[in-house]
C-alpha positions as CSV (number, residue, x, y, z in Angstrom):
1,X,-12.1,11.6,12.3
2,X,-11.6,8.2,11.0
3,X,-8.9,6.7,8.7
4,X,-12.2,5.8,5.9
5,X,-15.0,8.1,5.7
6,X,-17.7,7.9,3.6
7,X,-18.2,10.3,0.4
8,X,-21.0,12.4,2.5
9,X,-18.7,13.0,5.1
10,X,-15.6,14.0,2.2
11,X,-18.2,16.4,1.2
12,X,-18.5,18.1,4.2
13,X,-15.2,18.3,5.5
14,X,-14.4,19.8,1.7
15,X,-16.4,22.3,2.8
16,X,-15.4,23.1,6.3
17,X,-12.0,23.3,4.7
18,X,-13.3,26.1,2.6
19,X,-14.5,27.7,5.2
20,X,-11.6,27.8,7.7
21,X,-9.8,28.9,4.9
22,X,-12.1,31.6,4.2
23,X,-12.2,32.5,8.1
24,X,-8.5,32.7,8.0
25,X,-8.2,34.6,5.4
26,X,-10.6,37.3,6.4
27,X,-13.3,36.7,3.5
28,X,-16.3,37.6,5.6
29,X,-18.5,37.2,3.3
30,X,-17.7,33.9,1.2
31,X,-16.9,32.1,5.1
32,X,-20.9,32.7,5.8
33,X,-21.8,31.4,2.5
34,X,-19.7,28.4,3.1
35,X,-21.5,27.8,6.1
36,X,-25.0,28.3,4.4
37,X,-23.6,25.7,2.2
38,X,-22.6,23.3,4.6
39,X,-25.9,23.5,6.5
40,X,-27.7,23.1,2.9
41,X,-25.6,19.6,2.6
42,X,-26.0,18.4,5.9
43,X,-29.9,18.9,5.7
44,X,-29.9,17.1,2.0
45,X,-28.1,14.2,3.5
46,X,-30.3,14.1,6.1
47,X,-33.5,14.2,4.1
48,X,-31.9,11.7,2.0
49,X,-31.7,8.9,4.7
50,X,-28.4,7.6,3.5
51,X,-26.3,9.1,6.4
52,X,-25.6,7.3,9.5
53,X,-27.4,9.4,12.7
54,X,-24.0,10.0,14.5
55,X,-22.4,11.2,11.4
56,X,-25.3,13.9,11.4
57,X,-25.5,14.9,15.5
58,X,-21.1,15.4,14.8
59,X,-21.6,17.5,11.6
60,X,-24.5,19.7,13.9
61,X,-22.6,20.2,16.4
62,X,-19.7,21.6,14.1
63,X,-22.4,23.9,12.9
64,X,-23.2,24.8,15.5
65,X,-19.9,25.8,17.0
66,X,-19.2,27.3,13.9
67,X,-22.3,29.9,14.5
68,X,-21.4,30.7,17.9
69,X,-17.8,32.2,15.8
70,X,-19.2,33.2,13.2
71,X,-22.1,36.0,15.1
72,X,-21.8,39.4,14.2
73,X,-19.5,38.0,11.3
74,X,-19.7,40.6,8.7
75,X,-17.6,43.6,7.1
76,X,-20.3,46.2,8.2
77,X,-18.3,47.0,11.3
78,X,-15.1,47.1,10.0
79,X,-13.8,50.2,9.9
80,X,-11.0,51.6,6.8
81,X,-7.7,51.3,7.6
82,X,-6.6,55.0,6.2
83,X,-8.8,56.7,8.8
């Protein structure tokens, strides 16, 4: 993580902020739309050719790391508290 980033990397890290926060927070639900989102802004940068290649494989990878968390990620399993 460098001192100046460009605004395509502010993005993303805006969002990975969002969803740690969610992930702390136990919002199940808005963390895996976060990281829909992210994905969705990492492949329009991509398509878009105006993001260096390293900046890309760095942003996968968090992705990537972030799915291996996030399986089996949802509020179906979670049983009630008062039973």
């Amino acid at each position: 993580m460098g001192l100046f980033k460009s605004t395509a990397e502010k993005e993303l890290d805006k969002i990975i902020m969002k969803l740690e926060m969610n992930m702390s927070n136990n919002y199940k639900d808005n963390a895996q739309d976060n990281l829909r989102e992210l994905e969705a802004a990492l492949n329009d940068m991509r398509a878009s050719g105006h993001v260096k290649e390293a900046i890309i494989s760095r942003y996968e990878s968090i992705i990537d790391t972030y799915k291996q968390k996030m399986k089996g990620y949802s509020h179906k399993d979670q049983k009630p508290y008062w039973t």
